[in-house]
N, C-alpha and C positions, 0 to 999 in steps of 0.2 A: 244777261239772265242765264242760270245755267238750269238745264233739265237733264231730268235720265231720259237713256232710248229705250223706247218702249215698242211692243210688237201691235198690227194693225188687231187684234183680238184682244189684246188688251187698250185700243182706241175705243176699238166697238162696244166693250162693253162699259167705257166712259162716258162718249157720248150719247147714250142709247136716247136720252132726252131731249135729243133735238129736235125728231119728228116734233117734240108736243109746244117745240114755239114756232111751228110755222104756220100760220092761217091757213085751213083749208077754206073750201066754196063756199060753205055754210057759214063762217066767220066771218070770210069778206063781204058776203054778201050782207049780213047783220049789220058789219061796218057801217057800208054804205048807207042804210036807213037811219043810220043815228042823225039826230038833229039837236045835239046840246054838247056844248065840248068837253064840259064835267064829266057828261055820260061818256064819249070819245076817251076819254083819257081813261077811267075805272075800265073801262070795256079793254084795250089793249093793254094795261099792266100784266096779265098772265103771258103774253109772248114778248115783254120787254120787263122784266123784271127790275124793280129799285126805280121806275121810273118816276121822276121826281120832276115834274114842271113850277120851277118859279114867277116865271110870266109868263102868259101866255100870247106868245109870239110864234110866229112860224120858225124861224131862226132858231128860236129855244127847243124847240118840237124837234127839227131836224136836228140839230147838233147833239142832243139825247138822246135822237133814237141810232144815231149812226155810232155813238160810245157805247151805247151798250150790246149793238154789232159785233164792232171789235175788241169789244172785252170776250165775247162768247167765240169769236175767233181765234183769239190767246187761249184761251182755257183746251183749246184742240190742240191748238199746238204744243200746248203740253203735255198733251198724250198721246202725240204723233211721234210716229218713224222719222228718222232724219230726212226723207224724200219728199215727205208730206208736208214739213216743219219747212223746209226750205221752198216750197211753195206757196203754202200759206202767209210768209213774210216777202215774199213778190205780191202776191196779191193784195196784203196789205200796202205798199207800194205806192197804188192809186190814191189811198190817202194822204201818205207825205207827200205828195205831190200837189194835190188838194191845195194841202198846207201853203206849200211853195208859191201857189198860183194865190192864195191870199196876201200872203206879205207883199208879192212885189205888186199886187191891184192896189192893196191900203197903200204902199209905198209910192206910187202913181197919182193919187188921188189927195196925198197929205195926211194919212192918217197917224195917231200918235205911235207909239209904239204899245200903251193899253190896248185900246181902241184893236190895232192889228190883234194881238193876243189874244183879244174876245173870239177869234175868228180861227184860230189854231186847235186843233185835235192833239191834245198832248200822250192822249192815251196808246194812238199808233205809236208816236215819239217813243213808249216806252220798251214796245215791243219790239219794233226794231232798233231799241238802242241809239237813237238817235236823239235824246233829247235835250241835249249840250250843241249840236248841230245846229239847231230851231233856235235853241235862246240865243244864239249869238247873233244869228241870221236877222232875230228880231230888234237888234241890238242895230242894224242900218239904218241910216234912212236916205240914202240916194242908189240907182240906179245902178252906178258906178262901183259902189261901195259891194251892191251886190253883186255883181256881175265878178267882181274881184274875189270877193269872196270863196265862191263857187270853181274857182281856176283845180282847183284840187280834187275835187268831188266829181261823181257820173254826171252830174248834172250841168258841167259849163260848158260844152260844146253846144246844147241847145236852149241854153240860157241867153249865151252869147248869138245866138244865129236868132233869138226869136227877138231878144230886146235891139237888134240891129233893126231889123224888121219896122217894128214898135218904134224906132226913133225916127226912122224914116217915112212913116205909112199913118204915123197914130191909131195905127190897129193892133189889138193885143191877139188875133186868133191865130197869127203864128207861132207866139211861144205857147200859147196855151195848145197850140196841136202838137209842138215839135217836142211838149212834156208830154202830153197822151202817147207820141209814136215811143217815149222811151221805155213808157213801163210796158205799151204792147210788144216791143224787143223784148226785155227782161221778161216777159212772158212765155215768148215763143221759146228764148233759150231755156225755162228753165223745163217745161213741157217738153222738150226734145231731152233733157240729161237725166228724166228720171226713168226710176228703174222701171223692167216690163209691166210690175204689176199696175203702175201707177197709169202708164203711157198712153194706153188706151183710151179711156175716161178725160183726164185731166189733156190730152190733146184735142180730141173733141172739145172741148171745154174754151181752148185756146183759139182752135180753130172757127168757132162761132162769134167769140168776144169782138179776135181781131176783125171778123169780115164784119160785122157791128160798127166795129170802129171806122173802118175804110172806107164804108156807106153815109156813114154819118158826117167823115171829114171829109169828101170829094161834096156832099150838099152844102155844106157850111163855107166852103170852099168857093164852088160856086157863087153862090149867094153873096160874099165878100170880096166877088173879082178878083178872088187869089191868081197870080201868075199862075200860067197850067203846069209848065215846067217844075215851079218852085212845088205847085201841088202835088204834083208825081213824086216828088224827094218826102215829100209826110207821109203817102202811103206805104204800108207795109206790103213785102212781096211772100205771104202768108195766104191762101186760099183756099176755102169751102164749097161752097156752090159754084163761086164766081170763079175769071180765067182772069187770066195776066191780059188779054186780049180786052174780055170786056170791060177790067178795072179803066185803062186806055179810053177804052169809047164812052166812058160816062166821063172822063177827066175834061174830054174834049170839048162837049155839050156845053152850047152858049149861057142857056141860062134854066134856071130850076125846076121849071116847067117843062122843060125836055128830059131832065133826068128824073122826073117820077113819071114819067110817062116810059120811059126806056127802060126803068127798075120795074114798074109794074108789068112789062112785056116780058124783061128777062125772068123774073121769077113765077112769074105764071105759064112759062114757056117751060122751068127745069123741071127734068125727070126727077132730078132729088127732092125737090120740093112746093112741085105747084099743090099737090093733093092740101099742101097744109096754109097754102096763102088765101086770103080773102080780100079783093080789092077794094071794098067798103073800107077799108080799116086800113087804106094806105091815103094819106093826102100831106100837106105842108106844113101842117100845124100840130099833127101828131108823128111824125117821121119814125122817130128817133122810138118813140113807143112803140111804134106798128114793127117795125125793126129787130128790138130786143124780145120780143111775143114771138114772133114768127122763128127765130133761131131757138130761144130757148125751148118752142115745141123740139122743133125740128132734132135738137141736144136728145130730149127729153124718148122722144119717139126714138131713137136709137140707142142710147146706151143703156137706155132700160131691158133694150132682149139680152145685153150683154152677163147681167149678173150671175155669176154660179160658185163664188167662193167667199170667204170672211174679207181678203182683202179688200175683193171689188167690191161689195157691200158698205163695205167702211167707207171706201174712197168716194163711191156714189154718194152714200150718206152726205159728207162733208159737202161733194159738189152742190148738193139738194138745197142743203142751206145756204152756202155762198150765193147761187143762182132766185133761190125764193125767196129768201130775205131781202135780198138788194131788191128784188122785182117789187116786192109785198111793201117797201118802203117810200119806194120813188112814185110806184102807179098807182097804190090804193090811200097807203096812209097820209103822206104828204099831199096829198089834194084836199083829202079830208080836211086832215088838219086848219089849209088852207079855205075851204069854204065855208068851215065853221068857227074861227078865227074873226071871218069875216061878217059874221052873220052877229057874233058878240058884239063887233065894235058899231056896229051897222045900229042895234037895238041898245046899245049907251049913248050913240049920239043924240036919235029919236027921241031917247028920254029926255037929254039934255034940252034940246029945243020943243 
């Protein structure tokens, strides 16, 4: 794709309309009281615009609402600086990866090569260029095939260390971690190379996601018997609150029960950020939720005293949506969707008998 470079005041005043698709309090809160999925759907077309459900399915719900994500992400990067442009196609990232982590499951499990394709996001593919990569990838259908594949690409050192894993263990949460720790690499490097104005913000930014991450895969971890050793090599050596010391002492902890009792001590213990933890809001079944809340305040509560120019503005802007939209999709709307979904099929059976 080829773009002009464009300056961060001519970004800002591009996207000046993003504020107006991100739900505030009053919105999500309206969400929540909806109880009809028709009404659910009319209600959120203003902050996902074109959206178009042809079944209604949860699967259909998410994969729409996450297209027209990253379309609204493309559209930034085209009237991004080249610092900002080459960020935003890392952080898209996480999607081809996505991708990744589908083919080889449906590939796993016998699926066709439709069937897999149902399940691919073409629209990242277009934005990083990669979507001759994808069709070929979809074009395997053994293990082998893929793993061969991949010898050329960033991706077969931990293709090959996770489906080694996976042949050995019948567990897929190696390579599904050892693809999360690449893009949070490719994260960290690209958040260290950009320029001043950027460094600020978008390291914060970096620095929440990974310690995010690193929490999330030392409990999954756990929880799956992972080797401690082998767990230590998934984590990143990237740190926010947390120390190289205590990543260590939760790696070590027998079993899950002890690391949320030791996570709830360490962060209710840190100067950086007990004022903003609530221990209600930390248990087993919501981890990963209580996790991304607590950092993105944490984000939010700092780089907000930072603003005093057009760039930093701009760059907050973009971060605001990246961070609220992903948050405003996985924790408010997809549950929605999910228990009204539910509640459809629930009242056609009823009919039916």
């Amino acid at each position: 794709m080829t773009f002009q470079i464009p300056s961060y005041a001519y970004t800002y005043v591009k996207i000046g309309y993003l504020k107006m698709i991100i739900m505030d309090e009053p919105a999500l809160k309206k969400l929540r009281s909806i109880e009809n999925f028709e009404e659910f759907l009319e209600f959120i077309k203003p902050y996902y615009p074109d959206m178009k459900i042809e079944a209604p399915t949860v699967e259909e719900v998410e994969s729409k609402l996450y297209n027209i994500f990253i379309k609204v992400i493309g559209k930034i990067m085209l009237y991004s600086p080249d610092d900002m442009r080459h960020f935003l196609r890392t952080f898209l990232l996480k999607y081809e990866i996505y991708n990744i982590k589908q083919i080889i499951i449906g590939t796993i499990v016998g699926l066709s090569k439709e069937e897999r394709k149902e399940n691919v996001n073409f629209t990242v593919e277009e934005y990083l260029d990669n979507e001759e990569f994808i069709e070929k990838l979809l074009e395997l259908y053994s293990l082998e095939e893929i793993e061969y594949f991949m010898r050329k690409t960033r991706y077969y050192e931990v293709i090959r260390e996770g489906l080694l894993y996976f042949r050995n263990n019948h567990e897929i949460f190696v390579l599904d971690a050892f693809l999360d720790q690449l893009y949070y690499r490719n994260l960290v490097y690209i958040g260290h190379s950009t320029s001043k104005e950027e460094r600020n913000a978008i390291n914060l930014f970096v620095d929440y996601a990974v310690e995010v991450y690193n929490l999330s895969t030392i409990y999954r971890g756990i929880k799956n018997n992972v080797d401690r050793n082998l767990l230590s090599q998934i984590i990143i050596n990237n740190y926010l609150i947390l120390t190289p010391q205590i990543i260590k002492t939760l790696i070590a902890l027998e079993n899950t029960e002890s690391f949320i009792d030791n996570l709830k001590y360490i962060l209710s213990s840190s100067s950086k950020i007990k004022d903003l933890y609530h221990e209600s809001s930390f248990d087993e079944d919501h981890l990963n939720w209580a996790l991304e809340s607590l950092y993105i305040e944490y984000f939010f509560t700092k780089v907000s005293l930072q603003i005093g120019d057009i760039e930093y503005i701009t760059i907050y802007k973009i971060l605001e949506l990246l961070i609220m939209k992903e948050k405003e999709i996985k924790f408010d709307i997809l549950p929605k969707a999910v228990q009204l979904i539910d509640k459809k099929f629930e009242l056609l059976r009823n009919k039916e008998i």
